[in-house]
Structure formats: C-alpha cells, structure tokens
C-alpha positions in Angstrom: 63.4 138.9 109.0 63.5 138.4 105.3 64.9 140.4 102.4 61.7 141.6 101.1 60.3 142.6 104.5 63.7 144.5 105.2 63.3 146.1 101.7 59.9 147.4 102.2 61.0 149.2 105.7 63.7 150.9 103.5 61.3 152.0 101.3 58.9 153.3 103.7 61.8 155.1 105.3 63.3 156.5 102.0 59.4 158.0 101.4 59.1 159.5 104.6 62.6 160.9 104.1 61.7 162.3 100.4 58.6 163.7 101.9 60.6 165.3 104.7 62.1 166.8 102.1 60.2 168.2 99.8 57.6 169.7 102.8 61.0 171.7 104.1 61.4 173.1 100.2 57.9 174.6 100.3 58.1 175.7 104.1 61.9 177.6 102.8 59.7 179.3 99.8 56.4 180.1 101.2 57.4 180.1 105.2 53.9 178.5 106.4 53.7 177.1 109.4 52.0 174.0 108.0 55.0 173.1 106.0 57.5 172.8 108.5 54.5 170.9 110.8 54.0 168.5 107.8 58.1 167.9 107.6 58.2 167.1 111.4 55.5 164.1 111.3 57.3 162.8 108.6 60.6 163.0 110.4 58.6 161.0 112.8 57.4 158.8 110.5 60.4 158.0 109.0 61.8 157.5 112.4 59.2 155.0 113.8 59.7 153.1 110.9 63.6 153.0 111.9 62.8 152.2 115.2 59.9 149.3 113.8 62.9 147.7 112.2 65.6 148.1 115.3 63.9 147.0 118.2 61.3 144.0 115.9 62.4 142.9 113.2 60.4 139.2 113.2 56.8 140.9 114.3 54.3 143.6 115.5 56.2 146.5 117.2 55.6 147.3 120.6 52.8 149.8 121.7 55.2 152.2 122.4 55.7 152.4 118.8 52.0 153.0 118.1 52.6 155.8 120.4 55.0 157.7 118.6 52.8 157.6 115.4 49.7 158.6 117.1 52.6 161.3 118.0 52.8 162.4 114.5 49.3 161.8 113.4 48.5 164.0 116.3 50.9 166.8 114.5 49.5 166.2 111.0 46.0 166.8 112.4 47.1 169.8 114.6 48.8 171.5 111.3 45.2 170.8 108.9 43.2 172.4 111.8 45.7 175.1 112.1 45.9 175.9 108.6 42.3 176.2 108.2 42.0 178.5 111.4 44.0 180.9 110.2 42.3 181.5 107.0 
C-alpha cells in the first residue's frame, strides 16, 4: 500500500472521529436521541475504515466490510426516520 493511499484512510478515520465528536457535544447539550444515533454510525464509520486498512491494505475489502457500513447506514437512516416521527 502506498503513502498516499495510507494517508487518505487516516483522513477518513480522523473525519469520522471529529464527527463522532462533535455529534456527542450536541447529543450532551440538547439530549436528542438522533445525536447520539448520528455519533454511533460514525463510530462505525470510522471503524470500518480501520478495519479496510487492517485486514486489505493492497485492494477492495471483503463483503464483510460492506456489511458493517450498510450497518451504519442502516442506523443513519433509522435516526432521520425517527427524528421525523417524533415531530
């Protein structure tokens, strides 16, 4: 794996993480429900990028790897819907 494509996984990783972040300071000050949803997926985010860059470095993950971001998709979409619901 080169440089650069190690250095774009970090940065992918570092965003998810900043995200993370800032999601957990607006779930601590308003306490919604969708702000500690939104945090999550980008824990898992963050993670699968991890995981992209452990277990393949030289190519296209594995599916199981698709699995866990259709994991956090699936939690990002569950959190919209929800919001809206509870109007």
């Amino acid at each position: 794996m080169d440089t650069f494509h190690i250095a774009m996984l970090g940065g992918l990783v570092a965003s998810c993480a900043f995200a993370a972040l800032l999601f957990l300071r607006f779930w601590r000050r308003s306490g919604d429900r969708f702000h500690a949803l939104m945090a999550a997926a980008m824990v898992v985010l963050g993670a699968n990028w991890v995981a992209v860059t452990i277990i393949r470095p030289s190519g296209e993950p594995d599916s199981l790897i698709y699995l866990v971001r259709l994991a956090a998709f699936v939690v990002i979409i569950f959190a919209i819907v929800d919001k809206n619901r509870r109007g």
